[in-house]
Backbone as ProteinMPNN parsed JSONL, in Angstrom:
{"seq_chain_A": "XXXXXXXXXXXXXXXXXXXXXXXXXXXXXXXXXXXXXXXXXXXXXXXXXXXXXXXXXXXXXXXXXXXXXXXXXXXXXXXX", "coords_chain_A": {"N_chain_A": [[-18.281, 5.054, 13.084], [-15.245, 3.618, 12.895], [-13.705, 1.931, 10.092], [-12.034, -1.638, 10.103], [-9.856, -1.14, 8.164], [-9.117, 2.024, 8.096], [-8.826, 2.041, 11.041], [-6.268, 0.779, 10.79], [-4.589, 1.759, 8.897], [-4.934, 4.261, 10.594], [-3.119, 3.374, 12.293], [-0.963, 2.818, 11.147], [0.173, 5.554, 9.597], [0.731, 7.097, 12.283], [2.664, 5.234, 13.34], [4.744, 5.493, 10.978], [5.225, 8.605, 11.504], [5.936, 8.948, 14.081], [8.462, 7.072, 14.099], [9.706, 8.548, 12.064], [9.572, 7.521, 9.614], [8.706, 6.927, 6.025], [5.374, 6.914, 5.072], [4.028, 5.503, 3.473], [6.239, 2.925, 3.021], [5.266, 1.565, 4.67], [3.877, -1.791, 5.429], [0.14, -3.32, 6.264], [1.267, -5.876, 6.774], [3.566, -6.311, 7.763], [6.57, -6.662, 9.938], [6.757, -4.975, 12.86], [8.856, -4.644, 14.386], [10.687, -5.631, 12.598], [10.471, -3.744, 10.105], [10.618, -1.01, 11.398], [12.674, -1.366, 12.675], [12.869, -0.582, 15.464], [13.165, -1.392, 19.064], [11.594, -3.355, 21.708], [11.132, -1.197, 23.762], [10.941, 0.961, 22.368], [8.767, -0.04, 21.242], [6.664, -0.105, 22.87], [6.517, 2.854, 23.582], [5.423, 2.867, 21.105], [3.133, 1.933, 21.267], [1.641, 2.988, 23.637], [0.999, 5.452, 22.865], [-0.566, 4.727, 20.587], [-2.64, 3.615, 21.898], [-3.31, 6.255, 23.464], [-4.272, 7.502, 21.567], [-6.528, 6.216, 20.214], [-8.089, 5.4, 22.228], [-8.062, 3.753, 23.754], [-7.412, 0.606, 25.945], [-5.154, -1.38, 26.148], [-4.702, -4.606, 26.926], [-1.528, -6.493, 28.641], [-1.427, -9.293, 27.861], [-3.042, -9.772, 25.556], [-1.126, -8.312, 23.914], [1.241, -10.172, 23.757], [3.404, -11.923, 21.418], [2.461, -10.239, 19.118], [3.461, -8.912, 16.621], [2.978, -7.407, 14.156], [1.81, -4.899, 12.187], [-1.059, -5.021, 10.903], [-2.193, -7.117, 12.546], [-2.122, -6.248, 15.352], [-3.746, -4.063, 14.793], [-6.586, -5.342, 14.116], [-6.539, -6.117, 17.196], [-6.851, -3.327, 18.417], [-9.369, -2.667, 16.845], [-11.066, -4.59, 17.943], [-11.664, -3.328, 20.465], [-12.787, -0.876, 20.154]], "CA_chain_A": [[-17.416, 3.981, 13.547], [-13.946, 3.021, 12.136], [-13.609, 0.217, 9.565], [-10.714, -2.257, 10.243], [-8.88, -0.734, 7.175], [-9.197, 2.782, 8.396], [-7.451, 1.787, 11.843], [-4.633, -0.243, 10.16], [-4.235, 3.112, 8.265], [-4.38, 5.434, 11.196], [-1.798, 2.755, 12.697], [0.539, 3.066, 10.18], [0.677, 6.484, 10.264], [1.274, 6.808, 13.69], [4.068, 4.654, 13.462], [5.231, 6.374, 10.413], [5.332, 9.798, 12.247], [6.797, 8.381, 15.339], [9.724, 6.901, 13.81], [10.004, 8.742, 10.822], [9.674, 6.96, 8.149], [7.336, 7.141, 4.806], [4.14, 5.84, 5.489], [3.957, 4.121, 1.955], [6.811, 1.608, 2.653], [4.81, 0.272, 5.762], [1.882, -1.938, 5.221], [-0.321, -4.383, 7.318], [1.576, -7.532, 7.202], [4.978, -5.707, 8.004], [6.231, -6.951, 11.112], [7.41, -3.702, 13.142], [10.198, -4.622, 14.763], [12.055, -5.108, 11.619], [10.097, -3.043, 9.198], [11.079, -0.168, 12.181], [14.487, -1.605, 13.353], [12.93, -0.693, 17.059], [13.286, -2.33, 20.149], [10.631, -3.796, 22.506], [10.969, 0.322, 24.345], [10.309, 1.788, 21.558], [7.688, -0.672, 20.328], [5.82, 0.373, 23.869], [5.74, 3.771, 23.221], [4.38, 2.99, 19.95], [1.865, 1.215, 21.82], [0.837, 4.106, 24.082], [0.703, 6.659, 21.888], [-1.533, 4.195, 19.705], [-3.715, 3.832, 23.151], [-4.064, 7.231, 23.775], [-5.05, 8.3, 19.802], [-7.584, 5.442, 19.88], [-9.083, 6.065, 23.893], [-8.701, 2.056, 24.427], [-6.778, 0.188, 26.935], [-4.544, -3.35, 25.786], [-4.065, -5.251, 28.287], [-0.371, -7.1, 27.712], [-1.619, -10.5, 27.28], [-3.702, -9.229, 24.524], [-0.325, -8.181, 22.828], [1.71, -11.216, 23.396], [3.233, -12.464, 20.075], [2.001, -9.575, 18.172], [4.439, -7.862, 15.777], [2.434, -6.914, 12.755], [0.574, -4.351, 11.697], [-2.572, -5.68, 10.957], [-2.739, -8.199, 14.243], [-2.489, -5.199, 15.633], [-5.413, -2.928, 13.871], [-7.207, -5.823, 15.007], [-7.208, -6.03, 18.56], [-7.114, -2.686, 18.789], [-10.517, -2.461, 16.416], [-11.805, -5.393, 18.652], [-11.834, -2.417, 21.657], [-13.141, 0.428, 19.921]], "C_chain_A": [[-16.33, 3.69, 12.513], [-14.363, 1.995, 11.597], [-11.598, -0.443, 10.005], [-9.366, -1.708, 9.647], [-8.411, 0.683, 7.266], [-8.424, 3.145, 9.915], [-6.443, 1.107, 11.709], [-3.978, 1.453, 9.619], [-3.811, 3.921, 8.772], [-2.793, 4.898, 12.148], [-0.573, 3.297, 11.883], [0.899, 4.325, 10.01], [1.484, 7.302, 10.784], [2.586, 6.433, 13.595], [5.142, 5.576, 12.227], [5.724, 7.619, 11.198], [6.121, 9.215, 13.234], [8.403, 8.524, 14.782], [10.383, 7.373, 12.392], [10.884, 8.149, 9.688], [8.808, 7.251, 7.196], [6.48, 5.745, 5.038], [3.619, 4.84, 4.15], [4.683, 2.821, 2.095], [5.967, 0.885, 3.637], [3.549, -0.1, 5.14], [1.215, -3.461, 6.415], [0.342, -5.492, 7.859], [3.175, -7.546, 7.624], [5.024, -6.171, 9.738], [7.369, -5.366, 11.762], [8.286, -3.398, 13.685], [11.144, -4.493, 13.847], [11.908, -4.459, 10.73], [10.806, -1.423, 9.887], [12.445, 0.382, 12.283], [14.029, -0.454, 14.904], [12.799, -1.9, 17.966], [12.183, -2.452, 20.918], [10.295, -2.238, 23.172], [10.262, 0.406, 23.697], [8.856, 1.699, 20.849], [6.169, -0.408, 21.421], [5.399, 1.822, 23.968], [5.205, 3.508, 22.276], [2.788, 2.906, 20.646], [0.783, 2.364, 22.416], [0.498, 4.897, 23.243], [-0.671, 5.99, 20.929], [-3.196, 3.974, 20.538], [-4.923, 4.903, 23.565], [-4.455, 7.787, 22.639], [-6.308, 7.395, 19.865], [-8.777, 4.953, 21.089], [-9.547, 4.313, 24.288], [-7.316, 1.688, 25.452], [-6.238, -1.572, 26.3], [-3.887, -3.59, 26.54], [-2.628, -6.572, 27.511], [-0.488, -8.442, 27.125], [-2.05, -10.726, 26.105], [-2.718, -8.934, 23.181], [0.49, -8.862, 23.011], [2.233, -11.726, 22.038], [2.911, -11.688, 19.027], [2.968, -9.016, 17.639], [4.239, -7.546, 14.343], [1.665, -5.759, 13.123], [-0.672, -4.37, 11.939], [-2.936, -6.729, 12.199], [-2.946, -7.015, 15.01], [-3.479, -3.983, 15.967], [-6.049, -4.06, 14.744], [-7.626, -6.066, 16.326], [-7.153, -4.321, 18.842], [-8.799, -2.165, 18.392], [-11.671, -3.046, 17.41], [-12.15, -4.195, 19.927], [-12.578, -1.507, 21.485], [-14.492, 0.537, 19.852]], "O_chain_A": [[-16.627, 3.542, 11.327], [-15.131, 1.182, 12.111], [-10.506, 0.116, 10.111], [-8.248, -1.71, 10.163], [-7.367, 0.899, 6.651], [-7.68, 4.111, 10.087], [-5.711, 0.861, 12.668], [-2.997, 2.035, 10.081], [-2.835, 4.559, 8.379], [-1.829, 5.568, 12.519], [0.412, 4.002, 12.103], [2.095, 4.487, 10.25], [2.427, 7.967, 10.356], [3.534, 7.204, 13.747], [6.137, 6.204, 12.587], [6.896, 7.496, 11.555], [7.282, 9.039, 12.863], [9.221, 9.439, 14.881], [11.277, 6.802, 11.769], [12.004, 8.194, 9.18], [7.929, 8.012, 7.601], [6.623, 4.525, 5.128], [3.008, 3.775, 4.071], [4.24, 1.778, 1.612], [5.888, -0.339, 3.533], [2.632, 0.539, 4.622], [1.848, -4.275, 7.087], [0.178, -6.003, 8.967], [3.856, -8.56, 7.774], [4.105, -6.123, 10.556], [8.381, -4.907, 11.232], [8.734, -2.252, 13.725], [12.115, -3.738, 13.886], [12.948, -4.231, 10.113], [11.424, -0.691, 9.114], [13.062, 1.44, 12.164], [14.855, 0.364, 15.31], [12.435, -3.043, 17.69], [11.546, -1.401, 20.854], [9.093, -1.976, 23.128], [9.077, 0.131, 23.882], [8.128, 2.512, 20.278], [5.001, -0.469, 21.034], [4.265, 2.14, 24.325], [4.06, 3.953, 22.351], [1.758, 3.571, 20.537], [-0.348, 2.636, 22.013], [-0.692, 4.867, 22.93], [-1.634, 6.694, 20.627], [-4.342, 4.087, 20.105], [-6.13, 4.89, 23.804], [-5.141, 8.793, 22.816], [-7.306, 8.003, 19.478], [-9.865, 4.396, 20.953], [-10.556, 3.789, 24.758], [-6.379, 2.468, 25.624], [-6.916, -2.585, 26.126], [-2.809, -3.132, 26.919], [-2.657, -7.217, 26.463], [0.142, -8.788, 26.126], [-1.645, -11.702, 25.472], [-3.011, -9.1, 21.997], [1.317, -8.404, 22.223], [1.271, -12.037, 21.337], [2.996, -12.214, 17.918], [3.566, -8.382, 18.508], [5.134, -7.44, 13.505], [0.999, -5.641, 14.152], [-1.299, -3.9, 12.888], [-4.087, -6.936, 12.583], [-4.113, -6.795, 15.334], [-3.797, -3.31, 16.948], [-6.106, -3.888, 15.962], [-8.805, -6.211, 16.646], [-7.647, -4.163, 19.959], [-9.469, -1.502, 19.183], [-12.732, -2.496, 17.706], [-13.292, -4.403, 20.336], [-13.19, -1.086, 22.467], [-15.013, 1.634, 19.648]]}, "name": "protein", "num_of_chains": 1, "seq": "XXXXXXXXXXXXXXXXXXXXXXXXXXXXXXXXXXXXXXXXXXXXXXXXXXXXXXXXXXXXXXXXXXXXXXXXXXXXXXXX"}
């Protein structure tokens, strides 16, 4: 089983790769819209892609308000 810190990790990543950037400047408490400079689109593929690497389902209410990192890791850990 994943620890919390281990899916924040594979998050970041992810997002790293995606939008290529270096996965060192991002870290948990980064919010990803402006740590990114993407848009709500782009911030939905993140999403999927983060969906289908981690075989869970977030429902949108669930991500409401979320634009960190680590809030993030969390509900997605909460699924896994």
């Amino acid at each position: 089983m994943r620890t919390l810190a281990q899916t924040t990790d594979e998050i970041l990543t992810l997002a790293a790769q995606q939008f290529k950037v270096a996965r060192e400047t991002l870290s948990p408490n980064d919010d990803f819209f402006k740590t990114l400079g993407i848009d709500s689109l782009q911030a939905l593929s993140l999403l999927t892609r983060l969906e289908n690497h981690f075989h869970v389902e977030l429902p949108d209410y669930e991500l409401q308000d979320v634009s960190d990192f680590g809030t993030l890791a969390g509900r997605i850990q909460a699924r896994l």
